[in-house]
LOKE-665393 format. One record per atom (N, C-alpha, C, O): x, y, z; residue in one letter. Coordinates in steps of 0.001 Angstrom, whole numbers, plus 500000, padded with zeros to 6 digits. Each point is the difference from the previous one (the first is absolute). Layout:
<pts>
XYZa ...
</pts>
This chain:
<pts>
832169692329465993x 499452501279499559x 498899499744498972x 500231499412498943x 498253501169501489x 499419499622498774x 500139500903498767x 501045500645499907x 498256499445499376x 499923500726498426x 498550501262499922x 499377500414499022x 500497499879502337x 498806501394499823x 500866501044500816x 501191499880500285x 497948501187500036x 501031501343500388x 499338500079501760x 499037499404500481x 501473501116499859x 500021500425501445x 500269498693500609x 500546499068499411x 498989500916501950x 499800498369500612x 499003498842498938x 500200498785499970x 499122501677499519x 499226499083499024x 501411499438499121x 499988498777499861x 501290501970499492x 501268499867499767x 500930499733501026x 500846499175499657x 499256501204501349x 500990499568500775x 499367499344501574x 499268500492500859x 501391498223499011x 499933499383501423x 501470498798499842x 500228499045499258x 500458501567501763x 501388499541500242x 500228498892500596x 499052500022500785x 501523498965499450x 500173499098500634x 501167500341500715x 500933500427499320x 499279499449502320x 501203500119500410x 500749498957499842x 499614499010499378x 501718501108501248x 500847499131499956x 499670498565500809x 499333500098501030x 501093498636498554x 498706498335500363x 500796499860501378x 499778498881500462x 501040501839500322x 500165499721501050x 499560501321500900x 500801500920499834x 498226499366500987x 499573501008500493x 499920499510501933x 499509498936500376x 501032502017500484x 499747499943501190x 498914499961500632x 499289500993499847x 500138497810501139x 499050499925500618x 499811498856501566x 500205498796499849x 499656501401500649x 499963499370501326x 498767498603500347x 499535499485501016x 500348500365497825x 498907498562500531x 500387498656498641x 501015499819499327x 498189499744500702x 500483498914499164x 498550499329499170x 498887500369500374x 501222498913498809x 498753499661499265x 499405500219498466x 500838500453499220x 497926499310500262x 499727500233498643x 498955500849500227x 499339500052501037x 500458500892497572x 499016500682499876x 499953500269498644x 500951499683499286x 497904500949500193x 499755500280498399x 499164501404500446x 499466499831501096x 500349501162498480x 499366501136499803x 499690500677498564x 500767499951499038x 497956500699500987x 499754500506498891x 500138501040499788x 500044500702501010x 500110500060497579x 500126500936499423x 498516500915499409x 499514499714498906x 499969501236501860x 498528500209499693x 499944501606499423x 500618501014500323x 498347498709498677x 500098501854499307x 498336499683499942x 499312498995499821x 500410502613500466x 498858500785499915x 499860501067499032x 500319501142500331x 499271498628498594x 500156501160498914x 498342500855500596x 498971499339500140x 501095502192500140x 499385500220500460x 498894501168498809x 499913501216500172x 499705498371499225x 499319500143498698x 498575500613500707x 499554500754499136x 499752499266501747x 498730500413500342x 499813500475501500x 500886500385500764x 498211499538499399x 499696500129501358x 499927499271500903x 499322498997499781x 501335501138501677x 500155498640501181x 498814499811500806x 499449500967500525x 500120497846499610x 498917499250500352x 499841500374501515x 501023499606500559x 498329500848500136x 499551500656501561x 499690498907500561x 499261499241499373x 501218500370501972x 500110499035500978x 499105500972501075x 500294501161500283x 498547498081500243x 499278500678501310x 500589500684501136x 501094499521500296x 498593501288500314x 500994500423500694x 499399499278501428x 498915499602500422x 502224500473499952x 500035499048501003x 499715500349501631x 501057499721500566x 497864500824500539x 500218500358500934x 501121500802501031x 500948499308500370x 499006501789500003x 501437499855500622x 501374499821499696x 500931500000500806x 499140499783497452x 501403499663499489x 500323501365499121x 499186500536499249x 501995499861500963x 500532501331499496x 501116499641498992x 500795499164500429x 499400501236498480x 500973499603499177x 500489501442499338x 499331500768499309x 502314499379501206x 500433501299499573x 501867500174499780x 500890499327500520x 499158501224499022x 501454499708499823x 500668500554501677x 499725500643501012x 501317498540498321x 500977500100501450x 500734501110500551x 499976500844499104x 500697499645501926x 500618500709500307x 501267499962500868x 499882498829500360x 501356501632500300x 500722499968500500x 499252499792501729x 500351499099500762x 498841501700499494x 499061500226501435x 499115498552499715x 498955500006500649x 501229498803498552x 499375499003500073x 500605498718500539x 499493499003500515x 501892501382499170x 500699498703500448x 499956499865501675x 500533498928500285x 499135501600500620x 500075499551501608x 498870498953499692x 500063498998500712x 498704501041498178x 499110499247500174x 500200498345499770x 499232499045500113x 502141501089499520x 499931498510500037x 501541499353501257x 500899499188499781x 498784501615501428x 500565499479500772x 499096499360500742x 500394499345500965x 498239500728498721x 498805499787500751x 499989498341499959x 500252499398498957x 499485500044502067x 499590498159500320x 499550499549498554x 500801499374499305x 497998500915500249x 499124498956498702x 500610501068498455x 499609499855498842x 501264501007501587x 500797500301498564x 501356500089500237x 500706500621499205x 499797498808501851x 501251500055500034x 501405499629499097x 500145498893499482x 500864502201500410x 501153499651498981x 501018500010500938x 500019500482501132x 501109498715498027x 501352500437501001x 499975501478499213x 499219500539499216x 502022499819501395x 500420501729500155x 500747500016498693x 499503500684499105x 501705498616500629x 499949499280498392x 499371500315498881x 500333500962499308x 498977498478500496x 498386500066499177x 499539501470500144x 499754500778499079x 500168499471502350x 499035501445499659x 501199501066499636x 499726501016499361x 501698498690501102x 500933501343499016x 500139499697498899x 500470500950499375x 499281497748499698x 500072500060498396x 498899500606499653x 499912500608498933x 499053499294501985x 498473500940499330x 500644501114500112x 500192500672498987x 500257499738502216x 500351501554499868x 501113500549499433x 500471501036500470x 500066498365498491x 501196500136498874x 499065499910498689x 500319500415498886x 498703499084501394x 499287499513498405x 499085501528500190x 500356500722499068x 498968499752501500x 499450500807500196x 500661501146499962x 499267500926499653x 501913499405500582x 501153501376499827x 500308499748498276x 500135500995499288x 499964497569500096x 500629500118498706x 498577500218499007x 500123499438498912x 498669501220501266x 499342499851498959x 498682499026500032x 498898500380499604x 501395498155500983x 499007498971499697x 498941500338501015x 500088500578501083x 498647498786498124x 498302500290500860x 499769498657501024x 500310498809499967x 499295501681500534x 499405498720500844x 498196500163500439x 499820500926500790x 499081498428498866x 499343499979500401x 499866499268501331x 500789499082500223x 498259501249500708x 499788499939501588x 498557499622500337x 499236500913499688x 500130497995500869x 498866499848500211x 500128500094501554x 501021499628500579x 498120500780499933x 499575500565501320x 498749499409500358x 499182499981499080x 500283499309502505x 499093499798500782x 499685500374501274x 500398499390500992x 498723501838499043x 500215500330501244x 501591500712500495x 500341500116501177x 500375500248497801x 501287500705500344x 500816498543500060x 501204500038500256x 498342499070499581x 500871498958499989x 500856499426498503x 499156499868499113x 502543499694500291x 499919499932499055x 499120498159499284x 499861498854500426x 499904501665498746x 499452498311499791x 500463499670498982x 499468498942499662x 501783501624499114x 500369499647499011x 500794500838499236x 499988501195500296x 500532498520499010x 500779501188498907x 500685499344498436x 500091498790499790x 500249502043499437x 500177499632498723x 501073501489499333x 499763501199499858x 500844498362500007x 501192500928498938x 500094500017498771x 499963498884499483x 500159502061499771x 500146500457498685x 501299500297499662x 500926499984500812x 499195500322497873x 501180501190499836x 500283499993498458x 499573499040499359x 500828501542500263x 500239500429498365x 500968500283499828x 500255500782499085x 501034498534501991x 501853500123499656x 500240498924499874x 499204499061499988x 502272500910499865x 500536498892499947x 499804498740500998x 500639500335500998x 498784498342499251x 499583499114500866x 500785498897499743x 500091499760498796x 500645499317502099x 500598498819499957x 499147499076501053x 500083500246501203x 499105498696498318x 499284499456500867x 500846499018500727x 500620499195499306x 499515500742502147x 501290498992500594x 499727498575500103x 500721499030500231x 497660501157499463x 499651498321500318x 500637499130498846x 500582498945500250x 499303501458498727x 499982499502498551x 501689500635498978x 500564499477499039x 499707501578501600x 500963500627498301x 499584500409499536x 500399499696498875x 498728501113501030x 499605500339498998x 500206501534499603x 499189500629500679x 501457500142498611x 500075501599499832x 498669500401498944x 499666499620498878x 499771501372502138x 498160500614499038x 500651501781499722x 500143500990500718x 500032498776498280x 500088501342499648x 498860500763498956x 500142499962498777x 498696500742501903x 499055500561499850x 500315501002498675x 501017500692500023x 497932499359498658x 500484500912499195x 498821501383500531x 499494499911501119x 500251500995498204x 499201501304500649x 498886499945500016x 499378500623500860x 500062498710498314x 498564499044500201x 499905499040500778x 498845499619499809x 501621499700500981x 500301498823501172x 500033500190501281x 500249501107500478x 499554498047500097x 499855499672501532x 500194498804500674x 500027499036499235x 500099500733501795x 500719499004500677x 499428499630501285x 500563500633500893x 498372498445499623x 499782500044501185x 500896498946500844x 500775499384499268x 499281500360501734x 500539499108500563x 500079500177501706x 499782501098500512x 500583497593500375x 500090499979501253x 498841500282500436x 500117500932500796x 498853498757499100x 498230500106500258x 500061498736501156x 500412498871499733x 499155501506501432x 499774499267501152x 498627500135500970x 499542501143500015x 499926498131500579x 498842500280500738x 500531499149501512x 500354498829499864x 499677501709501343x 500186499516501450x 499007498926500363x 498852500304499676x 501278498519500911x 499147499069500112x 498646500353500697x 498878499672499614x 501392500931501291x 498425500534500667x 498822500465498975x 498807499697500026x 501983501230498961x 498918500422499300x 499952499471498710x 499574500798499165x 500833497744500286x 499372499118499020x 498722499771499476x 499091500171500812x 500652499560498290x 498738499149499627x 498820501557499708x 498770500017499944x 502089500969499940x 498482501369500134x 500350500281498620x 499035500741499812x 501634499268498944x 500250500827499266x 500815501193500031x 499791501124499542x 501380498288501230x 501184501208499927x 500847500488499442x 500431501153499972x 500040497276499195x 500646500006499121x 499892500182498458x 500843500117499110x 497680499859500917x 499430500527498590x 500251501345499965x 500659500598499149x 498778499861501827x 499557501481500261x 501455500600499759x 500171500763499049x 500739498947501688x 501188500407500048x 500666499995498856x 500948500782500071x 498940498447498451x 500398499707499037x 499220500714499058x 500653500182498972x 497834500447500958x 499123500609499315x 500136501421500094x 499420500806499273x 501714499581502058x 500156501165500614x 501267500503498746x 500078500911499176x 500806497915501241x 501190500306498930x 499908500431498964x 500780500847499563x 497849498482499536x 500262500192498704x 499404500726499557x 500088500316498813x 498876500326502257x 499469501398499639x 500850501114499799x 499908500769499043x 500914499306501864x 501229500875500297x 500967500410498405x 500230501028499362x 500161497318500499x 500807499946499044x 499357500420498137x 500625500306498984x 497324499437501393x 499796500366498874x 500113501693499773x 500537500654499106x 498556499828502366x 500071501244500069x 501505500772498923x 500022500798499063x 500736498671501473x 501713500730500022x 500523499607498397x 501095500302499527x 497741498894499739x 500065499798498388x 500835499014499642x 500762500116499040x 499157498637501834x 500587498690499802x 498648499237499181x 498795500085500239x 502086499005498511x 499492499423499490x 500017498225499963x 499439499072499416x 501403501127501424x 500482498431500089x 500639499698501364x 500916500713500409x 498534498041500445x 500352500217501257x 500859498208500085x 499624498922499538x 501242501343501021x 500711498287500683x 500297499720501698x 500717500524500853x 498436498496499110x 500087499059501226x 501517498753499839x 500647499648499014x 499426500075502086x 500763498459500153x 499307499447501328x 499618500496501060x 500409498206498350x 499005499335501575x 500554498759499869x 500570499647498968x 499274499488502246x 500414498855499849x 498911498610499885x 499130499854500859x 500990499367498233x 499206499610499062x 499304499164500945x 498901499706499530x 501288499783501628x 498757499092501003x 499277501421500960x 498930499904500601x 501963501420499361x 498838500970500817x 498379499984499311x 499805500786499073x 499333498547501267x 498541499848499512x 499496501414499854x 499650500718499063x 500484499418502592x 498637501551500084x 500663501291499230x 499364500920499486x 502009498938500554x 500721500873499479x 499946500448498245x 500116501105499471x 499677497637499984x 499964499761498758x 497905499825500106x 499310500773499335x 500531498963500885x 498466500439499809x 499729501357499935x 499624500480498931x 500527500284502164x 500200501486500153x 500221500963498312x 499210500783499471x 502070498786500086x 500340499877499123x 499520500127498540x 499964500870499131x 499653497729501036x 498707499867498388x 498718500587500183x 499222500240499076x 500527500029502353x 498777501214500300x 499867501425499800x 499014500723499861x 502520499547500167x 500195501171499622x 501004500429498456x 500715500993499866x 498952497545498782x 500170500489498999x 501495499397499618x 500171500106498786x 500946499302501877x 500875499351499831x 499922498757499162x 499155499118499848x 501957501119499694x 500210498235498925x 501214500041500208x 500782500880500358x 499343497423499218x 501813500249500245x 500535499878498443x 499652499678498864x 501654500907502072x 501180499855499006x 500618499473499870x 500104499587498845x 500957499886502254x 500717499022499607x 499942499492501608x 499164500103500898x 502067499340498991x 500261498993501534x 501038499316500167x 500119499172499097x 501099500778502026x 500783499506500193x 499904499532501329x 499278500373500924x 502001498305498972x 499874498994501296x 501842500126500208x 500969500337499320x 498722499126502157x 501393500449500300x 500018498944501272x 498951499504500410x 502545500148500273x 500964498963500746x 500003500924501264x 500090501098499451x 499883499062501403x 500979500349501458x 500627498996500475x 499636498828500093x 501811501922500358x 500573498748500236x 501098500665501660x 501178500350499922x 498067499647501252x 501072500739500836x 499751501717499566x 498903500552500098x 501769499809499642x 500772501465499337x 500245500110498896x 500808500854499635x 498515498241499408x 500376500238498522x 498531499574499234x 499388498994500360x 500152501836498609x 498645499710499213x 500849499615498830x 501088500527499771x 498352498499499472x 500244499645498628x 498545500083499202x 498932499407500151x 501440501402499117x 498911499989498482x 500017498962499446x 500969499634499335x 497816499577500845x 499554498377499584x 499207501009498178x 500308499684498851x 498988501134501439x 499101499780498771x 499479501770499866x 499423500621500893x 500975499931497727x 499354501067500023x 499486500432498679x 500823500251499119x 497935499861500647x 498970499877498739x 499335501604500003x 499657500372501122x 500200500270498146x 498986501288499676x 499241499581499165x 500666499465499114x 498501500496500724x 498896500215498949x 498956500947499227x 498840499836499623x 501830500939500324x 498571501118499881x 499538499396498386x 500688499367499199x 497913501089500694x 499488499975498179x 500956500193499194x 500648501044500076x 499603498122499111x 500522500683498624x 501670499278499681x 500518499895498888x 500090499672502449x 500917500292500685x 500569498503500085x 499385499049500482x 501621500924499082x 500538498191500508x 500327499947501276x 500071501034500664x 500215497542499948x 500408500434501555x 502105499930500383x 500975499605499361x 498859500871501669x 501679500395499615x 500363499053500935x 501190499777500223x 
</pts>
């Protein structure tokens, strides 16, 4: 638990044995956007539509080059009944990407981590782009979309988690005003994650 108020104060560590189905190491970061000014405009891009999501959106990713299992697209459509945003990039009616928000309670599954947003806060996360439509600026766009949203709605402080070798992801990122915070590394082992290492850092702030 750190020592400031809202999520800038609270970020939880779950319990060091957490369920997961693969095996391996990873480290991910902890990223905040204090959103103090105005967000930097990315060109718009031909043909690319960026808009929040809807219930009448999910058939779009039964489609070949955005395809989900059925899985996946009923947790969208549970996340979407409880409150959370999802931005939607579109080509030609095609989906080419998406990115989720939300300003409730969030347990990230990759990591443990519990984000509990204070009323000034925001939370993006699960930001993806489909391989066909790589390499255009989707994932910026899609992330510049968010935090317009979230400034609009009088968020002052925004948190990412990414995982610390995603490049374009974490470029994206420091393009759009992110620094990090902290960062933890972690074990898979089978069906069981072990918490190898978990550090916060914000200014001011020792690490925990």
């Amino acid at each position: 638990m750190l020592r400031r108020e809202g999520l800038s104060g609270i970020l939880l560590s779950l319990p060091s044995k957490i369920a997961t189905d693969s095996f391996g190491a990873a480290r991910v970061m902890v990223l905040e956007n204090k959103l103090t000014g105005p967000l930097g405009m990315i060109p718009a891009e031909p043909n690319l539509v960026i808009r929040q999501m809807d219930e009448s959106d999910l058939q779009r990713f039964r489609e070949p080059e955005s395809f989900l299992k059925e899985r996946r697209i009923a947790d969208f459509a549970a996340r979407l009944k409880s409150g959370r945003r999802c931005f939607l990039a579109l080509a030609a009616g095609r989906a080419c990407g998406y990115g989720w928000l939300s300003r409730q309670t969030e347990i990230d599954a990759r990591c443990g981590i519990e984000i509990l947003p204070g009323e000034d806060e925001g939370y993006i996360y699960d930001g993806f782009v489909f391989p066909a439509f790589r390499r255009r600026g989707v994932y910026a766009r899609l992330l510049f979309a968010r935090l317009d949203w979230l400034q609009r709605e009088g968020c002052q402080r925004v948190y990412s988690i990414v995982f610390s070798n995603n490049v374009p992801a974490l470029n994206a990122h420091w393009q759009a005003g992110f620094r990090p915070y902290g960062q933890m590394s972690y074990s898979k082992i089978f069906n069981l994650r072990w918490r190898r290492k978990y550090a916060l850092c914000p200014p001011g702030a020792g690490s925990q």
